[in-house]
C-alpha positions in Angstrom: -2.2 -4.7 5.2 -4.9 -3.3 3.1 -4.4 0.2 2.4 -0.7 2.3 2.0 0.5 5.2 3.8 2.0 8.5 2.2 5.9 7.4 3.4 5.7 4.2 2.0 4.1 5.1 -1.2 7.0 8.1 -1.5 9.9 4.7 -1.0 8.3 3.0 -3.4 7.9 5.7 -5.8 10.0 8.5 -5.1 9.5 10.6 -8.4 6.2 11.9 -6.7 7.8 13.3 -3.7 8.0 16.8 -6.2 4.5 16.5 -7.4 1.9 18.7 -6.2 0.0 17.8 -3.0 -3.3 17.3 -4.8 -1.9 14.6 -7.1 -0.8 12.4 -4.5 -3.9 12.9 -2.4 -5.5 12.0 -5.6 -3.7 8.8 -5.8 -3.4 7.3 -2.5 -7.8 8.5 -2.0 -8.7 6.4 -5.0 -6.3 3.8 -5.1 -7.4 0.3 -4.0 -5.1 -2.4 -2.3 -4.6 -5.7 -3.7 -2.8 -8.6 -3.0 -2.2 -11.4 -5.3 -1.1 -15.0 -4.8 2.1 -15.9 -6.5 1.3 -17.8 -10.0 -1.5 -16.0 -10.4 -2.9 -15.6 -14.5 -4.3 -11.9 -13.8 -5.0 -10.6 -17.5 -5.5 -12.4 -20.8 -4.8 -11.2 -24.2 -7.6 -9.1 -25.2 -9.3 -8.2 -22.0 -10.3 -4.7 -21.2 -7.9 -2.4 -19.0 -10.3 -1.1 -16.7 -7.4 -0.3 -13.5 -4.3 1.6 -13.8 -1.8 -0.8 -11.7 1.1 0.3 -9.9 3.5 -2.1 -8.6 4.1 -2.1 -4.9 5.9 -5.7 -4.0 6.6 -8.6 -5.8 6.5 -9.3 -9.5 4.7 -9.7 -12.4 5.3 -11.4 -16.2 3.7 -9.9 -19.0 4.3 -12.8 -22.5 3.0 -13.3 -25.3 2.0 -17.1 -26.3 1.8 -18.4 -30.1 -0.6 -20.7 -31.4 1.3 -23.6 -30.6 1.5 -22.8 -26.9 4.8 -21.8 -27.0 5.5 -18.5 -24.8 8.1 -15.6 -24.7 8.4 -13.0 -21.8 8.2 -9.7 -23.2 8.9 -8.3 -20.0 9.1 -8.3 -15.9 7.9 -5.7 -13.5 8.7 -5.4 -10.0 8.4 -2.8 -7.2 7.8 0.8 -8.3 7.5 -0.1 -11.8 3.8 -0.1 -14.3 2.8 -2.2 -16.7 3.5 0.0 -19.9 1.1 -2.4 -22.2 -1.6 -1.6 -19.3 -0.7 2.1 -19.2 -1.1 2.6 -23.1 -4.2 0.4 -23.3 -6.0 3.0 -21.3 -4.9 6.0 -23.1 -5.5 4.4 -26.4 -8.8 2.8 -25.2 -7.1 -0.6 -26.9 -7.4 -4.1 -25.6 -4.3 -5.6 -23.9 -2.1 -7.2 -26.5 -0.6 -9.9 -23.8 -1.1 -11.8 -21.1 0.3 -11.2 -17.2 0.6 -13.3 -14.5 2.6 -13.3 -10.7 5.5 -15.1 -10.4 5.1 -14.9 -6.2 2.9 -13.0 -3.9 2.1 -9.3 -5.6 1.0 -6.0 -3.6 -0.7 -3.5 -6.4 -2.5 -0.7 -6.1 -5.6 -0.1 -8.9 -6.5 3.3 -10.0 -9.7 3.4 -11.7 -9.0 4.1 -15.8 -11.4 7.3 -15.2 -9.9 8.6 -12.4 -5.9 8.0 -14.4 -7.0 9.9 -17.2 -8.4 12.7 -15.1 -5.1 12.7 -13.5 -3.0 12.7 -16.5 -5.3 15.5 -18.2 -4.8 17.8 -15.0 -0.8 17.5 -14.3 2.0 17.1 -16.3 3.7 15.7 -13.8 1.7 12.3 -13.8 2.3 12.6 -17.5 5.9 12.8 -17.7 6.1 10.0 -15.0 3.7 7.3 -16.8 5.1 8.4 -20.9 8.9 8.0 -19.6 8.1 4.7 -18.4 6.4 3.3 -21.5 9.3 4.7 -23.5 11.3 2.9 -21.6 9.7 0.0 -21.5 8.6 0.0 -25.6 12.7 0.3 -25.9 13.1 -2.6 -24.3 10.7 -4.3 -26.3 12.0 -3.5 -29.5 15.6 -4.6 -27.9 13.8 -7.8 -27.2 12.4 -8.3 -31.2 15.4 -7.9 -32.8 17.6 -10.3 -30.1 15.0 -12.6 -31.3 14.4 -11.9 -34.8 18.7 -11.7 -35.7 20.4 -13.1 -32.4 21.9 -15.9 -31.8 19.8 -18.3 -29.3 23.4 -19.4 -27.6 24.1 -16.0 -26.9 20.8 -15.0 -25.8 20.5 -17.8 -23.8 23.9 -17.0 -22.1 23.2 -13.2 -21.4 19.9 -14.6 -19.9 22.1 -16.8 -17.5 24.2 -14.3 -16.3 21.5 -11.4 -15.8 19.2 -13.8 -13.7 21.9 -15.7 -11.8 22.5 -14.8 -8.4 26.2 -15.8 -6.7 26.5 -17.5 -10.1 23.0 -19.8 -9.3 19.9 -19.9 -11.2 16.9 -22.1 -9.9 14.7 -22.3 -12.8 13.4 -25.8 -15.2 14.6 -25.6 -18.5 10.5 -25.3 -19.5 11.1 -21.9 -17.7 14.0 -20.5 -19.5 12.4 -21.3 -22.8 9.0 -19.3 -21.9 11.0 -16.3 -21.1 13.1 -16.8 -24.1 10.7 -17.7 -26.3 11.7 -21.1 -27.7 11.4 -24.6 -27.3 12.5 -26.9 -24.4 14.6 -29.0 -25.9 16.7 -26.1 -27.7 17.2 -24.8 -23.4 18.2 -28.5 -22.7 20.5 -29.1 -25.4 22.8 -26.2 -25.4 22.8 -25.9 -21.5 24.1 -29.5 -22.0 26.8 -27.9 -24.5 27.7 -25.5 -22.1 28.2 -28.3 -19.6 30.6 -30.1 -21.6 32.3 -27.2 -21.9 32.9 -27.0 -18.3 31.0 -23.5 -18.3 28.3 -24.4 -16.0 26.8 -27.1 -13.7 23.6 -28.7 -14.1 21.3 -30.1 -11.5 17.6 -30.8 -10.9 15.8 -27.2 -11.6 19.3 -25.5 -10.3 21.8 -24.1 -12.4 25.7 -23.4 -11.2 27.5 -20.6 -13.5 31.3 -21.2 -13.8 33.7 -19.4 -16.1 30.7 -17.7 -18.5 32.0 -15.8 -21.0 30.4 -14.0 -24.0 33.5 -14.2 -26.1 33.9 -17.8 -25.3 31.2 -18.7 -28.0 
């Protein structure tokens, strides 16, 4: 599949059933379909936003990295979301402040930066759609500075557990877990293995097996 048809761009993104006809034909006539391979590094730090992406399938991870290689996930987008960071890069003619990269096989579609500002210039609709989602997405952001400026990195890490577990499994590598927390390795390794002894969980290779988690149990 190369190009998207009216119905599935309304499932995907339902707020622009309500929007005026020309908008959507707008849309859909310059959009371009892309796919991406998963594990894909699509934007650096510093490069130019020169598409508007919308999110059709799969997912992306947009981190920061620190000078000693050491990474944190600022956030994740998946079907019908944007990319805030991209979003406000084009309205404030900025750079992109992060990197992004797949984490499995992405469908986008890429509206030229011209043709998104024409289109949030002419309707307020397409304003209030993109501006709600970088509030959004800003609030989570701050949300993420101060769990890392004044949490604890035991709690942290076990919130992070439970959100990305599914049927109380998580297959990740430790290497993972600390990119998207944004600490080291061996800090992941050594209070998994605490919450091991504890009987709290199950470790095996790249798998994780939640038992009896508890935030008041720390």
């Amino acid at each position: 599949m190369n190009s998207i048809n009216k119905d599935r761009f309304f499932k995907i993104f339902p707020f622009f059933k309500n929007t005026p006809e020309p908008l959507v034909q707008h849309m859909l006539s310059s959009a371009r379909y892309k796919t991406l391979p998963g594990n894909m590094l699509v934007k650096l730090e510093g490069d130019k936003c020169e598409d508007f992406v919308l999110m059709l399938s799969g997912e992306k991870r947009i981190f920061k990295m620190g000078s000693t290689d050491r990474e944190i996930t600022l956030y994740e987008i998946g079907s019908g979301d944007i990319c805030v960071l991209n979003a406000s890069c084009i309205l404030s003619d900025t750079r992109l402040p992060a990197n992004a990269a797949t984490t499995c096989k992405t469908d986008i579609l890429l509206i030229s930066a011209r043709d998104f500002l024409d289109m949030i210039a002419t309707y307020a609709e397409m304003r209030t759609f993109v501006h709600s989602h970088i509030n959004a997405g800003f609030a989570d952001i701050m949300s993420l500075i101060s769990e890392v400026a004044f949490g604890k990195m035991d709690v942290r890490l076990m919130n992070y557990l439970i959100e990305k577990s599914t049927d109380a499994k998580l297959k990740k590598t430790h290497h993972q877990i600390a990119q998207d927390l944004g600490t080291s390795r061996e800090v992941v390794s050594r209070l998994l293995k605490d919450f091991e002894r504890q009987d709290m969980l199950h470790l095996s290779r790249n798998s994780i097996t939640l038992k009896e988690l508890s935030i008041s149990s720390l």
